[in-house]
PLY file of the C-alpha trace (Angstrom):
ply
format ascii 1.0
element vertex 127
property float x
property float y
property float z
element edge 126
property int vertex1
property int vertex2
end_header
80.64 15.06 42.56
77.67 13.55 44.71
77.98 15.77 46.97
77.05 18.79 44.52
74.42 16.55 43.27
76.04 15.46 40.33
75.87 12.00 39.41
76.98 9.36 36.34
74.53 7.57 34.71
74.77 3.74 33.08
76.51 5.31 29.70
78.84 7.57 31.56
76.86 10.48 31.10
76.76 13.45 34.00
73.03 13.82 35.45
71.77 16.10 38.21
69.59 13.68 39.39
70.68 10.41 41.55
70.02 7.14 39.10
67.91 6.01 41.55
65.74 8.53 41.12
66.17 8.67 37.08
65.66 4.97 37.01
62.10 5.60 38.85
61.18 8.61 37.14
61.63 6.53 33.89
59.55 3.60 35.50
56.64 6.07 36.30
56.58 7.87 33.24
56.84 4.20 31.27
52.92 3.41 34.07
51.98 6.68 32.61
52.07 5.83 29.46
50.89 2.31 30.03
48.09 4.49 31.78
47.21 6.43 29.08
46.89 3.92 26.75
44.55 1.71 28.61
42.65 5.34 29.25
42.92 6.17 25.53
41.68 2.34 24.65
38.42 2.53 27.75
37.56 5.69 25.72
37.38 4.29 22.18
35.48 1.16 23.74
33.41 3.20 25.80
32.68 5.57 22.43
32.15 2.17 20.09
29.63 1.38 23.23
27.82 4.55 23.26
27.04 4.68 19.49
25.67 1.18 19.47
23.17 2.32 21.80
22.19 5.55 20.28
21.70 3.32 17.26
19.58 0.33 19.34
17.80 3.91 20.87
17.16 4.92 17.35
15.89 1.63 16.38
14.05 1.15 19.53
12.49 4.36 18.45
11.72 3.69 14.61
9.96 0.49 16.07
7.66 2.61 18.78
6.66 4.58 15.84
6.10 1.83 13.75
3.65 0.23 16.43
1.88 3.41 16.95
1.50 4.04 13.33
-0.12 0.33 13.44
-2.04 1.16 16.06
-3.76 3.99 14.65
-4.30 2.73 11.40
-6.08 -0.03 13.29
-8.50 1.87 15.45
-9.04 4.27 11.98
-10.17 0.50 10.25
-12.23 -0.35 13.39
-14.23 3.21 13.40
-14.57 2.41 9.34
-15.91 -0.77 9.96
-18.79 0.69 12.98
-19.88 3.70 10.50
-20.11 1.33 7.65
-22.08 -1.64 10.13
-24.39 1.52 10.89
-24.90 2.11 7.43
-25.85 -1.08 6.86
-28.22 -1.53 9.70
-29.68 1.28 8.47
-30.46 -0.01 4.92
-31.67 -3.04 6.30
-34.22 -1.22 8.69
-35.06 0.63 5.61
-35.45 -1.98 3.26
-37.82 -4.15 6.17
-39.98 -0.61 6.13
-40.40 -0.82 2.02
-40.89 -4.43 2.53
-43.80 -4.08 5.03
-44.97 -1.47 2.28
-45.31 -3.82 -0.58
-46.66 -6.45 1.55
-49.52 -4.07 3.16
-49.72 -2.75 -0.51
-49.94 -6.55 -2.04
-52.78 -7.23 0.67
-55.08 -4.46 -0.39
-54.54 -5.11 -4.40
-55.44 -8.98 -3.27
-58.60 -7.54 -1.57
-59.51 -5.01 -4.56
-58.60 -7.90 -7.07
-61.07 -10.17 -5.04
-63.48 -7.18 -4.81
-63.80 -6.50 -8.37
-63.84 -10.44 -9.16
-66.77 -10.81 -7.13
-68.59 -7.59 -8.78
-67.67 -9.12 -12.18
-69.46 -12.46 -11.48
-72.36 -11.16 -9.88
-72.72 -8.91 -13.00
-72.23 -11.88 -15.30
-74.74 -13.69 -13.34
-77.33 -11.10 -12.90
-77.76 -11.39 -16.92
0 1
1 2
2 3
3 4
4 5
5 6
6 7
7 8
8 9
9 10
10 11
11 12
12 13
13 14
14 15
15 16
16 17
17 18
18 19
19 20
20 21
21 22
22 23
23 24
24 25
25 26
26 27
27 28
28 29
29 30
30 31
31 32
32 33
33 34
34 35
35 36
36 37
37 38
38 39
39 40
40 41
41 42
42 43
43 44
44 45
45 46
46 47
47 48
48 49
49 50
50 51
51 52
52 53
53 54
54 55
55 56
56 57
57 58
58 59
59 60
60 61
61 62
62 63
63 64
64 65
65 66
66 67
67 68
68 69
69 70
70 71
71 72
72 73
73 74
74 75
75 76
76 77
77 78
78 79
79 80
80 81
81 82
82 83
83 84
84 85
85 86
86 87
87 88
88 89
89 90
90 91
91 92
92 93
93 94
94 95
95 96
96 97
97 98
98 99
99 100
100 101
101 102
102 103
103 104
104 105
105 106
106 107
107 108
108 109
109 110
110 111
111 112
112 113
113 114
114 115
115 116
116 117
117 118
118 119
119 120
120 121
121 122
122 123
123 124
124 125
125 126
């Protein structure tokens, strides 16, 4: 029977193939599976890997947004701050003017005040 290429296997069963050959076919296809497995296993470990750093991207991203955001708002308070500093100078210059005012203003009442103090008592003496 060998030489047709017929062959008995380990149960007694007829097999066109030598056993040799089945016995190594079996072994490969057993690495192929093995194979597979690990190649099935690298995939779900290399998905698991790739979502944790979209998410660390994401949050890495949230966090740049969250600093510019910060940012902004902080130059926005800084710009507040120089108009209102302006505005203040500004009332200050303005108030300094009025003050100069009144005092100018208090001097020539003082000079009237001493004016008409002097007319009154040379009046009162000239009686």
């Amino acid at each position: 029977l060998g030489a047709a290429g017929l062959h008995f296997d380990e149960l007694n069963k007829l097999r066109v193939l030598e056993p040799e050959a089945a016995q190594q076919t079996a072994q490969l296809r057993e690495e192929c599976r093995a194979f597979l497995d690990k190649i099935v296993e690298f995939q779900k470990i290399v998905g698991s890997l790739i979502e944790l750093v979209d998410q660390l991207a994401k949050a890495a991203e949230s966090e740049k947004m969250k600093a510019i955001g910060a940012r902004n708002l902080l130059k926005s308070i800084a710009k507040q701050r120089e108009a209102q500093e302006q505005q203040l100078q500004a009332l200050i210059a303005e108030k300094k003017m009025q003050l100069e005012r009144y005092r100018i203003e208090y001097e020539t009442l003082c000079k009237i005040e001493a004016d008409q103090n002097e007319f009154i008592d040379q009046f009162i003496f000239q009686k």
